[in-house]
C-alpha positions, 0 to 999 in steps of 0.5 A, a space after each residue: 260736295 265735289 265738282 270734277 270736269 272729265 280729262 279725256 284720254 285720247 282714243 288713239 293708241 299711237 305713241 311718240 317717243 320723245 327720248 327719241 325726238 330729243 335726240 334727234 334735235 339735241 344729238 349732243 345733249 344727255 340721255 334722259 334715264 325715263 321713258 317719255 312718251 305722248 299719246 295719239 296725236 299729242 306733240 313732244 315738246 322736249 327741252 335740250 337742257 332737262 328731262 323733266 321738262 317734257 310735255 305733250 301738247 296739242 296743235 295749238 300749245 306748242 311752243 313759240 318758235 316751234 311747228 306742230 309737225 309730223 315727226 320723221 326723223 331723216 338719216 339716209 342718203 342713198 348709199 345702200 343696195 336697197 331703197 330706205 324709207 324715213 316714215 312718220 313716228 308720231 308727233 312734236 313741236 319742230 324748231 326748224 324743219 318743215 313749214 306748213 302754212 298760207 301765204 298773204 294772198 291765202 295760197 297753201 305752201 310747204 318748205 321742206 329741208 331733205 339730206 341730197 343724195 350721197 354722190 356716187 363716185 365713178 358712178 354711171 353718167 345718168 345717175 343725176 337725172 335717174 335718181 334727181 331728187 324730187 316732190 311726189 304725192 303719196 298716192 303716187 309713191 305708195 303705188 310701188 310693187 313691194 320687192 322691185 326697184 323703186 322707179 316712182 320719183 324721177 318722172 316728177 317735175 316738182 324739183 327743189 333747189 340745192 343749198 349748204 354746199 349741195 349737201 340738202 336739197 331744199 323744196 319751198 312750193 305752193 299747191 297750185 305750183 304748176 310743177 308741183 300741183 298734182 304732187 299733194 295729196 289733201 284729206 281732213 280728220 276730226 280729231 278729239 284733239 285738235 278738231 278739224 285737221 286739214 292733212 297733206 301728204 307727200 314725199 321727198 327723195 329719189 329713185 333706186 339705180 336699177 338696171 336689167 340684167 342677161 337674164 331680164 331681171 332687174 336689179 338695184 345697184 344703188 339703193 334711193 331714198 323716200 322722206 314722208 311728210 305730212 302737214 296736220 293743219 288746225 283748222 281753226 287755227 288757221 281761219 279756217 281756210 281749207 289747204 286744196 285749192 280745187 276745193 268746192 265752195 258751196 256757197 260765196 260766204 261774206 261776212 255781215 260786218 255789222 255788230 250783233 250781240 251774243 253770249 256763251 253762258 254757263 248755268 247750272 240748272 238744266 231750265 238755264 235759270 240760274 246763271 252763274 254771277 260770281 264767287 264760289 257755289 257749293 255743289 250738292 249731289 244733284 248738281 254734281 251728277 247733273 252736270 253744268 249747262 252751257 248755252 250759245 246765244 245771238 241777238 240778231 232776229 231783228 237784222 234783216 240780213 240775218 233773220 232767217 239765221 240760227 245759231 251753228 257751234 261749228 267747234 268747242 274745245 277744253 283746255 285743262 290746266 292742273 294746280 301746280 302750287 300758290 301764291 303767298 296769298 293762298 292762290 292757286 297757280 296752274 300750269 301754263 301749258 294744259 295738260 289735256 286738250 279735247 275738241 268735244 264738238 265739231 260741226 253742230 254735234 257732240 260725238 257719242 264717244 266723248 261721254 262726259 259731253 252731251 247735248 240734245 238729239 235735236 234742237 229743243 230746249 233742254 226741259 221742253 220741246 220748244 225748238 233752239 233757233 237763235 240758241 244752242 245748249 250741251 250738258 257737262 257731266 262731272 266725275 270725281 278727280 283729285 286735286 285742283 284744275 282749271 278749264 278753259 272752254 272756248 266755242 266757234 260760233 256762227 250765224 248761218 241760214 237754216 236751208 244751207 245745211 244738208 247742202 254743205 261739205 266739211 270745212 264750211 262754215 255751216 255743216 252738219 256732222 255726219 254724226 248727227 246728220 238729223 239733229 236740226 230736222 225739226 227747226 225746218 218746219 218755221 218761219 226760219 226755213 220759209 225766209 231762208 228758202 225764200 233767198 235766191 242767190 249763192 251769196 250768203 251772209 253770215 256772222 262769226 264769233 268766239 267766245 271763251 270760258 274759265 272754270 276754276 275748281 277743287 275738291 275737298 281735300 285741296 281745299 277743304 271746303 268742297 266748293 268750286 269757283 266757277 266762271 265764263 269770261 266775255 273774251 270776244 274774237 271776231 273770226 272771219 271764216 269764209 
């Protein structure tokens, strides 16, 4: 029979339009025939020398080289009658252009690249200082009354410096810059793409040249310029740590540097007996309609520091890989870029959304109502889909005391999902809450790992058999979270 793991479509509707996005960084390359567009928050990845090279990725696929970055393509320099506003069209992989990224000491920092402004020849003496080019945050720039002058960047003290000539203006500063510190603005996302998303926003640019005429009116002489940016930070791409340093800690987590075993395994029979060993397993109709079961399990229950600690899958992600030929020996070769990326699971819960996933409303065992302390499980259900694909799963793990959650914020290391806020009420009643309550002091050990699965499969009319291969590689990252 036929096993197929689910492609999700991304929810969102967005659209980037990657001719547009060549264009942009090739201007001089030939136009592409084709519409090439990438959904919701999927980068154009594009190729000056081919169209048929375009891909849509993810945060954490984009070519080396390349920045997964907000596309907003600049053209203005301020020489009209009315302000102009450059605003984010989507998403692509930048070879040079804003930086977003930690330094060595963990410091959030942004270099960004605009056009200056245009020099207004004979102009009024004061145009350099009421126009300067500067670094506002969002909040502060879309507090502007439509259908008035634009009078938001020049109070700002978060300046750049000029470079090429005086022809752009450059801007590398960090959040806790103390010019610049109040100029960002941080949120964060779960995405079904890219997991948790750490976001900051700002724009670079400058005011319009307005002045009050007899009448007390005011009108623009010179027309400025707003630039968007936008950093989308993977959150497990970058140790989690999070962009805004007047962020809360809940606690002072430290890392237990001692060797603890632990396990991702995939089954597939919902008792987790029957575990995968190798070769290709026939799939009958029960099997395909049950899905697979996966289970994440630490051996630490003896490490005193740890005993009171239970098993928190903080985020699971899929990468999907099509077939696309063999080799001389008749072995499927797969793309080397997936074709889809969905981070099903975020903070201990799978949301309802994401259908093909499943897990239980609480923390029990699959067939029984035993509760899950050292292990946690999720279903895998199957579809029909044609062709040959192979899955690359991959699961952040951490060890965390049970009391710590419901007192935790988004980006710890130990929380809870507000989609599934009650889904560990039952583990609190037991040993592990009694030992874990009895801790007195803000330090917390914990213990992370990651692990990584492959599932390989095909069905019948590639293979002719209907049987899939099926397999959960042991590739252990330690991954300090805190």
């Amino acid at each position: 029979m036929k096993l197929f793991i689910p492609l999700l479509a991304t929810l969102s509707s967005a659209e980037t339009d990657c001719n547009k996005v060549r264009r942009f960084l090739y201007p001089d390359a030939a136009d592409c025939p084709n519409e090439m567009k990438c959904s919701g928050e999927y980068a154009c990845s594009v190729d000056k020398d081919s169209c048929d090279l375009y891909k849509c990725v993810s945060a954490s696929n984009c070519p080396t080289g390349t920045t997964y970055a907000v596309f907003n393509p600049q053209g203005s320099t301020g020489s009209g009658s009315g302000h102009e506003s450059n605003d984010v069209e989507g998403y692509f992989c930048d070879p040079d252009g804003l930086t977003c990224g930690f330094d060595n000491d963990g410091n959030f920092y942004i270099d960004a690249v605009v056009k200056n402004r245009q020099p207004w020849i004979d102009g009024p003496d004061d145009d350099d200082e009421k126009r300067k080019v500067t670094l506002i945050s969002k909040t502060k720039h879309d507090l502007h009354v439509p259908n008035t002058p634009f009078k938001q960047f020049h109070d700002s003290t978060c300046v750049g410096e000029e470079i090429q000539g005086g022809s752009k203006v450059r801007f590398t500063k960090h959040v806790n810059d103390p010019l610049c510190k109040d100029e960002f603005d941080f949120s964060h996302i779960f995405s079904e793409i890219n997991g948790l998303t750490y976001i900051v926003d700002f724009y670079i640019g400058f005011d319009d040249y307005w002045v009050v005429n007899e009448f007390g009116y005011e009108g623009i002489l010179r027309g400025g310029v707003s630039n968007q940016f936008q950093c989308r930070l993977k959150a497990s791409d970058n140790g989690w740590i999070d962009p805004n340093p007047e962020s809360s800690r809940d606690y002072d987590w430290f890392e237990y540097d001692g060797d603890i075993p632990f396990s991702l395994t995939a089954f597939v029979d919902q008792e987790f007996s029957e575990e995968y060993k190798g070769g290709i397993i026939e799939l009958d109709d029960d099997s395909r309609n049950n899905g697979l079961f996966v289970e994440a399990k630490h051996y630490a229950s003896d490490v005193s520091e740890l005993e009171s600690h239970i098993m928190h899958l903080r985020e699971c992600t899929s990468n999907n890989f099509q077939k696309i030929g063999e080799d001389d020996a008749g072995n499927p070769i797969f793309e080397d870029t997936p074709s889809g990326t969905f981070a099903f699971l975020n903070d201990g819960c799978i949301d309802n959304e994401i259908f093909y996933y499943s897990q239980k409303s609480s923390r029990s065992e699959w067939t029984s109502k035993a509760n899950t302390y050292v292990n946690d499980q999720f279903n895998l259900k199957v579809m029909d889909l044609n062709g040959a694909w192979k899955i690359k799963y991959s699961c952040d793990m951490v060890l965390c005391p049970l009391d710590v959650f419901g007192k935790t914020n988004p980006g710890s290391p130990c929380h809870l999902s507000e989609v599934c806020p009650n889904r560990y009420d039952n583990l609190f009643h037991s040993r592990y809450a009694k030992k874990s309550l009895a801790r007195n002091d803000d330090k917390v050990p914990i213990k992370t790992f990651q692990e990584e699965g492959v599932i390989l499969f095909s069905d019948a009319a590639d293979t002719g058999s209907g049987t899939f291969a099926l397999g959960f590689s042991l590739v252990s990252l330690l991954m300090f979270t805190f």
